[in-house]
C-alpha positions in Angstrom: -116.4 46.1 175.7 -118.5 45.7 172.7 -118.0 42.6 170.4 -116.3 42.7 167.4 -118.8 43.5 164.4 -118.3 41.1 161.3 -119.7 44.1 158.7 -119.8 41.4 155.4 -123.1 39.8 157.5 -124.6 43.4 158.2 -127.4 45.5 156.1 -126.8 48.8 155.3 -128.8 49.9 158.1 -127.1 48.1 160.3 -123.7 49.2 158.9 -124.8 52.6 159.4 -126.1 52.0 162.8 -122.8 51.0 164.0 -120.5 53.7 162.2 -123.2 56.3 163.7 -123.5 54.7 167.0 -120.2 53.5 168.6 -117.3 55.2 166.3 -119.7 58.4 166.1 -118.9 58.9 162.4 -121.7 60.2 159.9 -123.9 58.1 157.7 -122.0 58.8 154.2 -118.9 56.9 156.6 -121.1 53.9 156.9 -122.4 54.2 153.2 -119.0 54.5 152.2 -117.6 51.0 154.3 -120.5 49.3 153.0 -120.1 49.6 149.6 -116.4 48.8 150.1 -117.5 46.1 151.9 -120.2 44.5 149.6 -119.5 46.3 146.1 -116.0 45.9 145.9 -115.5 43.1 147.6 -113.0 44.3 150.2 -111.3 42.3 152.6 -109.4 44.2 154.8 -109.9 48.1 156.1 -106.3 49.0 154.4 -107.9 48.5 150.9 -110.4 51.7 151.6 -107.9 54.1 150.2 -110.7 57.2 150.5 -110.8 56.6 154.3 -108.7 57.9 157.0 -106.1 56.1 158.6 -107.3 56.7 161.8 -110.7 55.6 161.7 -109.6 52.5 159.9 -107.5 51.7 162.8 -110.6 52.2 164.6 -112.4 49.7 162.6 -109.6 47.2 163.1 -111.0 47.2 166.3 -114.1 46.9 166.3 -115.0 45.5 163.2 -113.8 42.5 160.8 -114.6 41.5 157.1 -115.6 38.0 157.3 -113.8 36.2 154.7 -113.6 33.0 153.2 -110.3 31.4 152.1 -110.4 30.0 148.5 -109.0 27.0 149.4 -108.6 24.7 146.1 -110.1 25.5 142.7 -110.7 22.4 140.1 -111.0 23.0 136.5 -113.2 21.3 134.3 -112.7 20.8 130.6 -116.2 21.4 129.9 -115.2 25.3 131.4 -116.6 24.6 135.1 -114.8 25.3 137.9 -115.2 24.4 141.5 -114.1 26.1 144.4 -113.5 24.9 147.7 -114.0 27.4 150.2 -112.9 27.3 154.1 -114.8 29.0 156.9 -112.9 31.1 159.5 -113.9 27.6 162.0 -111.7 25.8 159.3 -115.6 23.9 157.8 -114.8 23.5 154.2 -117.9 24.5 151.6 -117.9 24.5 147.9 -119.6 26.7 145.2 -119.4 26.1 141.7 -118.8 28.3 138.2 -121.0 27.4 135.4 -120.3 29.2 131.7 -123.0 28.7 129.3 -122.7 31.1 126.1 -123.0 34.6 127.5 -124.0 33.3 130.9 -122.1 32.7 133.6 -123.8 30.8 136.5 -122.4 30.0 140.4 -123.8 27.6 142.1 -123.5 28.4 146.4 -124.1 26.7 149.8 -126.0 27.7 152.6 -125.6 25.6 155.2 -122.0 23.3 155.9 -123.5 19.8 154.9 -127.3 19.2 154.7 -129.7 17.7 157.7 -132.5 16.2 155.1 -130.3 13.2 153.5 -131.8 12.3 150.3 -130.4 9.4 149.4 -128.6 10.2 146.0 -126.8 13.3 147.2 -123.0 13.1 148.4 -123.3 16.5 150.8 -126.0 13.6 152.2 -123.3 12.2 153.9 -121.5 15.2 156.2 -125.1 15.2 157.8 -125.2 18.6 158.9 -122.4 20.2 161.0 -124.3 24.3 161.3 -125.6 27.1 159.3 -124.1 29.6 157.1 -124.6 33.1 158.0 -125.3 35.4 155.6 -121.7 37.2 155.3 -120.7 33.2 154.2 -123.2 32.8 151.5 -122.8 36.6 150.4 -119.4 36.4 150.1 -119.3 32.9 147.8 -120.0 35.5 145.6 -117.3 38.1 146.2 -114.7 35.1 146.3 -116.0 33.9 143.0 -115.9 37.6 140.8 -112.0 37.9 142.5 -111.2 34.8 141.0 -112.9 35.7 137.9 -111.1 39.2 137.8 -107.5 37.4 138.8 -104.6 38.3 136.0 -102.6 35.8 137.2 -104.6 33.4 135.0 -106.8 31.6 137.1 -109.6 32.4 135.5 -111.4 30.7 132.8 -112.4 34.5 131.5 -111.0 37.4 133.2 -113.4 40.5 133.3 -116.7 38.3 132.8 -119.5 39.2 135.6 -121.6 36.8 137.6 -124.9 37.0 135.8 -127.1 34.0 137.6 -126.8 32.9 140.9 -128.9 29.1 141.9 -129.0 28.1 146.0 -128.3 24.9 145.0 -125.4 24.3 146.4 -124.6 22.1 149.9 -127.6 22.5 152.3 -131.5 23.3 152.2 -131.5 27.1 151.4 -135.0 27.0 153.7 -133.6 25.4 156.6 -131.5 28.6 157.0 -134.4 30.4 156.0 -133.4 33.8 157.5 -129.3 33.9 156.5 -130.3 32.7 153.2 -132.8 35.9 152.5 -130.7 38.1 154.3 -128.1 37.3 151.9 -130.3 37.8 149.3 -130.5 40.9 150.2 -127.4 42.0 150.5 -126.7 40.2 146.8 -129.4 42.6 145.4 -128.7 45.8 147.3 -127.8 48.8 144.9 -124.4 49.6 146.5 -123.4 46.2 146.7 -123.3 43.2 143.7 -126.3 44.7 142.7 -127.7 41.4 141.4 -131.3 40.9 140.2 -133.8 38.5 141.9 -135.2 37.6 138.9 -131.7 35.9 138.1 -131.6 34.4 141.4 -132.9 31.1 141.8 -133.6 29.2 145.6 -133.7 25.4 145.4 -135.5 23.2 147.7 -136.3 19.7 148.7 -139.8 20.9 149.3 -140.1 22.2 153.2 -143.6 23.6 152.6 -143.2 25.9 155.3 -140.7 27.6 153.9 -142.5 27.6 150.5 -145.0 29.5 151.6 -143.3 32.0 153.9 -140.6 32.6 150.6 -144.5 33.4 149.0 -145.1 36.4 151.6 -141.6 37.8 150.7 -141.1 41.8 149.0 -138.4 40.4 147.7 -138.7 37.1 146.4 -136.5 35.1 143.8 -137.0 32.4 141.4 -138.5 29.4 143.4 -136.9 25.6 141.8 -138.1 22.3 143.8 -136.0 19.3 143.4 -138.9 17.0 143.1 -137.0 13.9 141.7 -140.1 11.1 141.7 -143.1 10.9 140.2 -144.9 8.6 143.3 -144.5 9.0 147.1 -143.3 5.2 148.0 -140.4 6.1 145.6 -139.7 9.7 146.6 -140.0 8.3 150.1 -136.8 6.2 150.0 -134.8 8.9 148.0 -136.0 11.9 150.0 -137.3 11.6 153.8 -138.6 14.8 154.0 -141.4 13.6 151.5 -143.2 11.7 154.8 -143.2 14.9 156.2 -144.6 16.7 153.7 -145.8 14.3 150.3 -146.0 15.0 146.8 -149.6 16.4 147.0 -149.1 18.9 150.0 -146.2 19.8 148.2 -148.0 20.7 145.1 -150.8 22.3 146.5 -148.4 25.1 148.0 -146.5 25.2 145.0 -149.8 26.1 143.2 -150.8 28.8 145.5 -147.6 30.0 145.7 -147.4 34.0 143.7 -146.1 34.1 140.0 -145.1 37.3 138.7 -145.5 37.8 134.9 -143.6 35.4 132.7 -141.9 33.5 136.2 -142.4 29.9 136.4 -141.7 27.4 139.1 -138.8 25.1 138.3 -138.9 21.3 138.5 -135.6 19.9 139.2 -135.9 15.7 138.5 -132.6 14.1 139.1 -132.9 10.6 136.7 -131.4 7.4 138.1 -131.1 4.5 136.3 -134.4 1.6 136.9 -135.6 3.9 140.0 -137.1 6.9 138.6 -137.0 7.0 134.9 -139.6 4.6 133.1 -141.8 5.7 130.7 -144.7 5.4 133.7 -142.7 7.7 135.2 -143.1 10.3 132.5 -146.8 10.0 132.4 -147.4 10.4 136.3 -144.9 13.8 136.5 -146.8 14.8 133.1 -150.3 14.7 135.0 -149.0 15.9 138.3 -147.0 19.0 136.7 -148.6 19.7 133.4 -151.5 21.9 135.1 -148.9 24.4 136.9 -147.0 27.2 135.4 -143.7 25.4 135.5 -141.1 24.0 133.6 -138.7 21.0 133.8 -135.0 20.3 134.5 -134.1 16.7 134.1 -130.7 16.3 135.4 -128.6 12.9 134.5 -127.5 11.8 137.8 -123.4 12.8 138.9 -122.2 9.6 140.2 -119.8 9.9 143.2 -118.3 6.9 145.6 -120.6 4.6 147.4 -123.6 5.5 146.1 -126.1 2.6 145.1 -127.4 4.6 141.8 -126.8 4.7 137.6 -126.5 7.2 135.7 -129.9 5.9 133.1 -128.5 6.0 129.5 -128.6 8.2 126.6 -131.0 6.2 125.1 -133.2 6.3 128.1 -132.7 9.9 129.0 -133.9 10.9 125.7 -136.8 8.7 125.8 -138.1 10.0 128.9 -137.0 14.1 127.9 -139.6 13.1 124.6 -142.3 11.3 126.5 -142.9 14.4 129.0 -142.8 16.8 125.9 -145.2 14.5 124.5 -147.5 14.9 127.2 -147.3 19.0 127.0 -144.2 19.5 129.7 -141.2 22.2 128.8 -138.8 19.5 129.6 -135.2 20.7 129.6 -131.9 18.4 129.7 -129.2 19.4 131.9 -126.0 17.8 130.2 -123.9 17.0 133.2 -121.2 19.2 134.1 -117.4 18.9 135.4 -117.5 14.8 135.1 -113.6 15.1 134.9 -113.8 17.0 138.6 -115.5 16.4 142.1 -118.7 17.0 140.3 -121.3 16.1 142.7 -122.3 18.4 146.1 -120.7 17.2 148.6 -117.2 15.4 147.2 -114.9 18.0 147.4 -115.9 19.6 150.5 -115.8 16.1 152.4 -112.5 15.3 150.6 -111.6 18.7 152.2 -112.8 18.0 155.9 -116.3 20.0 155.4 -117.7 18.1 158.3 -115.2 16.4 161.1 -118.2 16.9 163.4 -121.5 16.5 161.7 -124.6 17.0 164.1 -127.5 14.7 164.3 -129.1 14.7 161.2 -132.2 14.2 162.6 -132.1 18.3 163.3 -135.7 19.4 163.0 -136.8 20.9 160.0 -137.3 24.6 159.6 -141.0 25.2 160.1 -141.2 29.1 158.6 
């Protein structure tokens, strides 16, 4: 007997490959599931009132809708919210809603915990228990626009739309290389969200690799590199992946990597107090960056339990945000969000049992 099709993880094509194939049903049937599937966010076969009872029974079957459980949501006075999301294995994850003005930004996770633990980062500590697929990371999205569309009051705005979506969530997006662009995909697809990749960002802790297969891609997104140091023996002890690959290999793909008109690469710099944040500081990430089409992100550091780090000052923060626009950088602040919640990756998901089992984290690295 043939397995059990999870059809929130599937193309189009591959929808339509399975209608056609083992239930015999035209394309426009497969056309049809998918876009209940992916643009409407369906999760079960009774909500697709336009088909027939008896081929839904059919589907029941053979098929499922792989959905996540919204497991807690935290509100933020700043307008934030987090969700907690649980895997059908029970592996918590979290994603986050981000209201700026007219924007509306969710933050998702591609992996349950992270293998590359930098040294500031809570989701750091779950090590890293296994991959997302791409029906998982897709439907952080779906889960997020139900909530949003709830009139029972559970959302900060009910009828606003997703308008950016960051892979900056728990995990290295490029260490699940092919989920993550697969999701992608199904994110941007016509029938489904319909979401644009130039409002889709992928964050990374710099796997070259990956960097320069993302480069090769038709459909490529915005490209952001958490960079967070300005020398190696410093972004050595905060990131390990930087013996793998230092800060010069990583900027030498980053500089051959393919702009389209008006796209810069995003620096992410997380500041911690008396480790990263002196004025010398400035002037090295000025000369390293100022060359490249690229702008900056300096992000205050969100402290969570156990870590040895400071959030720097305002005083401080401001100093270094005018030293690097001194030196020619678009520097932008990032005013922390959601300090009154689990704010940091990682805090809720672990409070929630993301990781009972975490894996070695000395998993290989993706190598593209």
């Amino acid at each position: 007997m043939s397995s059990v099709v999870d059809l929130r993880a599937a193309t189009l094509d591959e929808v339509v490959a399975f209608i056609q194939g083992e239930l015999g049903e035209p394309r426009y049937r497969g056309e049809q599931i998918w876009r209940w599937v992916h643009g409407r966010g369906a999760t079960s076969f009774e909500q697709m009132t336009d088909v027939s009872r008896p081929l839904r029974a059919r589907l029941a079957e053979r098929a499922s809708i792989g959905t996540l459980e919204v497991a807690e949501v935290q509100r933020s006075a700043d307008g934030t919210r987090k969700l907690r999301l649980r895997t059908r294995d029970g592996r918590s994850i979290e994603s986050v809603l981000i209201p700026d003005g007219d924007k509306l930004t969710q933050c998702i996770s591609s992996q349950v915990g992270c293998a590359l633990d930098c040294q500031f980062c809570a989701t750091a500590k779950l090590g890293l228990v296994r991959h997302l697929d791409a029906g998982e990371i897709a439907d952080q999205v779906y889960r997020a626009q139900a909530l949003l569309a709830a009139p029972d009051g559970r959302a900060a705005a009910p009828g606003r739309r997703i308008t950016n979506l960051v892979y900056m969530g728990m995990g290295e997006p490029l260490h699940n290389y092919q989920a993550v662009m697969k999701s992608i995909a199904l994110l941007c697809h016509g029938l489904g969200a319909n979401l644009s990749q130039r409002r889709i960002t992928v964050s990374t802790v710099g796997l070259v690799p990956g960097i320069e297969r993302l480069g090769r891609e038709a459909l490529r997104p915005n490209l952001a590199v958490s960079l967070n140091a300005s020398s190696d023996d410093v972004r050595d002890r905060l990131m390990p992946v930087n013996k793998k690959w230092p800060i010069a290999r990583l900027l030498g793909a980053l500089r051959a990597f393919p702009l389209e008109h008006r796209r810069r690469i995003t620096f992410e710099y997380v500041l911690l107090a008396g480790v990263n944040d002196s004025m010398e500081d400035a002037e090295r990430l000025a000369r390293l960056l100022r060359p490249m089409r690229c702008k900056l992100n300096l992000i205050p550091w969100n402290p969570h339990p156990g870590a040895p780090f400071a959030r720097p000052s305002r005083e401080a923060i401001e100093s270094f945000q005018n030293r690097v626009k001194e030196l020619g950088l678009a520097a932008y602040l990032r005013t922390p969000r959601g300090d009154d919640i689990d704010a940091a990756c990682g805090q809720l998901a672990n409070r929630g049992g993301a990781a009972p089992e975490p894996t070695d984290r000395r998993l290989p690295l993706a190598r593209g």
